[in-house]
C-alpha positions as CSV (number, residue, x, y, z in Angstrom):
1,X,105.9,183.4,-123.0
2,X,105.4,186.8,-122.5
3,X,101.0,186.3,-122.7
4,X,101.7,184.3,-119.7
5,X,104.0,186.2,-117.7
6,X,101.6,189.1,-118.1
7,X,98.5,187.2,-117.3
8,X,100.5,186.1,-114.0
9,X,101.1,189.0,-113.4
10,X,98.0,190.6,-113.5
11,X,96.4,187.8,-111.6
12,X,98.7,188.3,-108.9
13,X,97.9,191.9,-108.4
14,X,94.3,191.5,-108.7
15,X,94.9,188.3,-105.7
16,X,97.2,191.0,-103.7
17,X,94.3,193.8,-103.9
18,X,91.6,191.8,-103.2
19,X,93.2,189.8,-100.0
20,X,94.1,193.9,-98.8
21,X,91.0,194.9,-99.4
22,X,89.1,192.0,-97.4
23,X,91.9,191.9,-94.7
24,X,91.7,194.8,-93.5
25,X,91.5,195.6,-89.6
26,X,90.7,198.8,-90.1
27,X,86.9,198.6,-91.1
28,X,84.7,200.6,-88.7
29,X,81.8,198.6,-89.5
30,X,82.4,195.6,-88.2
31,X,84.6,196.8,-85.4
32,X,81.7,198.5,-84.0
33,X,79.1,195.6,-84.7
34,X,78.2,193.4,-81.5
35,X,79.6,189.5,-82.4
36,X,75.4,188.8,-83.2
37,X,74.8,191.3,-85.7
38,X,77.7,190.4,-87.6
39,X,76.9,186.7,-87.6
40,X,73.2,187.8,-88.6
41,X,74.8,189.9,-91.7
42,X,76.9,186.8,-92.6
43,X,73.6,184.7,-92.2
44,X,71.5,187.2,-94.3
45,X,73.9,187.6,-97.0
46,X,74.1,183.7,-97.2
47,X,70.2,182.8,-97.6
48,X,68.8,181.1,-100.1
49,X,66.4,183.3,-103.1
50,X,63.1,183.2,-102.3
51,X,62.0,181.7,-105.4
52,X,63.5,179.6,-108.1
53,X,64.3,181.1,-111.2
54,X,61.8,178.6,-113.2
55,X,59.1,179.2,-110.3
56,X,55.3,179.7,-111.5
57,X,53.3,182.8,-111.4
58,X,51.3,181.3,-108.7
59,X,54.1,180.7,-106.7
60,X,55.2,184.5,-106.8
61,X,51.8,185.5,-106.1
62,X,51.9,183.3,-102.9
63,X,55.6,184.9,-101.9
64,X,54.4,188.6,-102.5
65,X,50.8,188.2,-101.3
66,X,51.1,190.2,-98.3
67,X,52.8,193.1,-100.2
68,X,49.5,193.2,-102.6
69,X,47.0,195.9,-102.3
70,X,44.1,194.0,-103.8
71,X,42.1,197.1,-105.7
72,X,37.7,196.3,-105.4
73,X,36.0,197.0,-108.5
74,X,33.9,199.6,-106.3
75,X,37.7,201.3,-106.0
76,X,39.2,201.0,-108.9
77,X,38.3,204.6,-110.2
78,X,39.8,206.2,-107.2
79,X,42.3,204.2,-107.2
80,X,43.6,204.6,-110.1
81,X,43.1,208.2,-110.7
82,X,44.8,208.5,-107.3
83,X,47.9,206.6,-108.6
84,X,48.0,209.0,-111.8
85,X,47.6,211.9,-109.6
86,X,50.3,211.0,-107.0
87,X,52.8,208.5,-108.8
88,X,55.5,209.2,-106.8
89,X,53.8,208.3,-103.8
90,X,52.7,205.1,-105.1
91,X,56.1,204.4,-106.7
92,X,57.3,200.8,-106.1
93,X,54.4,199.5,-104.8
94,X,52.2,196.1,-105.7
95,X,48.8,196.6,-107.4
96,X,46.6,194.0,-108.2
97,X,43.6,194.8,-111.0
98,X,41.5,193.8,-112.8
99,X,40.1,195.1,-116.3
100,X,40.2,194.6,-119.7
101,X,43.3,194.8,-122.5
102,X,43.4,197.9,-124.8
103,X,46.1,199.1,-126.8
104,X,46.5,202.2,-128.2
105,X,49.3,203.1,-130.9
106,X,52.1,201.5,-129.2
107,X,51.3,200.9,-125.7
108,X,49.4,198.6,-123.5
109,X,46.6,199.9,-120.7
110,X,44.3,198.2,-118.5
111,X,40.6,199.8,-118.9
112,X,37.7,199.3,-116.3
113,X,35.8,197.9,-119.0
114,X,35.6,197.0,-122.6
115,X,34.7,198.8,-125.2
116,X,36.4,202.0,-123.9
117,X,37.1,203.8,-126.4
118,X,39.5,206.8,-124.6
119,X,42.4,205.6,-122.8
120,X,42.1,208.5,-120.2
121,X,41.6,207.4,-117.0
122,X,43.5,204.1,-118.0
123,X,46.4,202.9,-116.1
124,X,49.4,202.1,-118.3
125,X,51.2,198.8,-118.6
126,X,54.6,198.0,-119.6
127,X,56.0,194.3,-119.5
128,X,53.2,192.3,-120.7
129,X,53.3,189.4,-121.5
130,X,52.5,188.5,-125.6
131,X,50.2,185.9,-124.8
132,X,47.4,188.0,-123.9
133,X,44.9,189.1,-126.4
134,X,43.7,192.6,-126.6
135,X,40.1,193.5,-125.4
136,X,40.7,190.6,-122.9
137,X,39.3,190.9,-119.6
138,X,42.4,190.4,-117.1
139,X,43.8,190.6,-113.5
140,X,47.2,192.7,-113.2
141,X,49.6,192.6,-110.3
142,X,52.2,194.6,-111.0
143,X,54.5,197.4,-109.4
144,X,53.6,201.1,-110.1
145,X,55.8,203.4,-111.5
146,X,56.3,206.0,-114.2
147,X,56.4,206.3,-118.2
148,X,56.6,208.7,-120.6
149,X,53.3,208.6,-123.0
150,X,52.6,211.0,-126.2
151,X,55.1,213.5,-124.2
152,X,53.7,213.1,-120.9
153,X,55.3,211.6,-117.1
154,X,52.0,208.6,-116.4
155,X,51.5,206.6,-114.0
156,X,52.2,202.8,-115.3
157,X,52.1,199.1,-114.2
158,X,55.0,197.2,-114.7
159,X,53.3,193.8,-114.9
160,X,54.9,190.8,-112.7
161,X,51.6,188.4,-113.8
162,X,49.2,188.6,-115.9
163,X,46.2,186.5,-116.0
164,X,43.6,185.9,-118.5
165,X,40.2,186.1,-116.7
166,X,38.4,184.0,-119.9
C-alpha cells in the first residue's frame, strides 16, 4: 500500500512540474515570435526523419549528395594533406575517396594506392565496416574529424559508406 501511494505520489509531482513548466506565460520566446514563425517551429519540430532507420547506403548517399565534396584522383594528395594539415577546418564535413584498405597495428587508413607500405600521408578511418577486406581498393564517404594515433591529434574519416570497388 505504501509502494503505491508513493508511486502516486511521485507521478503527481512529476504531472504538476511538467504541466508548470509547459504552461507558462512567461516564456520570452514565443511571446516575441510573430504567429508564423511559431507555427513554422511547431511544423519543423513535427517532420518526418529523412531516412528510415533500415534505409540503404544508396539511399543516404542520394539524401546527402549535395553535402559531398567528391575528391579527383588528380586531388586527392592535396586534399588530403590539406585535411591533416587544417582538421579543424575541415571538421564535420563530407568526403568522398577513393583508395585502397590498409591497416596498420590497430587502425584502419585509406591509401592512394596499394602496396604502400608507410601510412604517412594516409587519411585515417574509424567506423568501418567488417566486411571489407584489407588491401581492397574502395570509395569512402565519410565525415572528417579527429583521432588520436601512436600519441598524435590526425585527421580521420568516420566512414558513413563504404564501398568495395572490386
Amino acid at each position: 500500500m505504501f509502494k503505491k501511494f508513493l508511486t502516486f505520489t511521485l507521478c503527481a509531482v512529476i504531472g504538476i512540474s511538467v504541466s508548470a513548466c509547459n504552461g507558462s506565460t512567461n516564456n520570452p520566446k514565443t511571446q516575441d515570435l510573430p504567429s508564423t514563425e511559431t507555427g513554422m517551429q511547431q511544423e519543423e519540430s513535427s517532420q518526418k526523419p529523412l531516412l528510415d532507420a533500415d534505409a540503404s547506403d544508396e539511399e543516404l548517399l542520394e539524401a546527402i549528395k549535395e553535402d559531398i565534396h567528391v575528391v579527383s584522383d588528380s586531388d586527392y594528395d592535396s586534399t588530403v594533406t590539406e585535411l591533416m594539415a587544417h582538421t579543424n577546418q575541415y571538421s564535420g564535413k563530407i568526403y568522398q575517396l577513393e583508395g585502397v584498405y590498409v591497416k596498420n597495428k590497430q587502425n584502419a587508413y585509406l591509401a592512394k594506392e596499394a602496396g604502400q607500405n608507410s601510412v604517412e600521408g594516409c587519411l585515417m578511418l574509424k567506423y568501418l565496416p567488417e566486411s571489407i577486406a584489407e588491401n581492397t581498393p574502395v570509395r569512402i564517404t565519410g565525415i572528417v574529424n579527429e583521432d588520436t594515433a601512436g600519441g598524435k591529434t590526425v585527421a580521420a574519416l568516420e566512414v558513413v559508406v563504404a564501398e568495395n570497388l572490386e
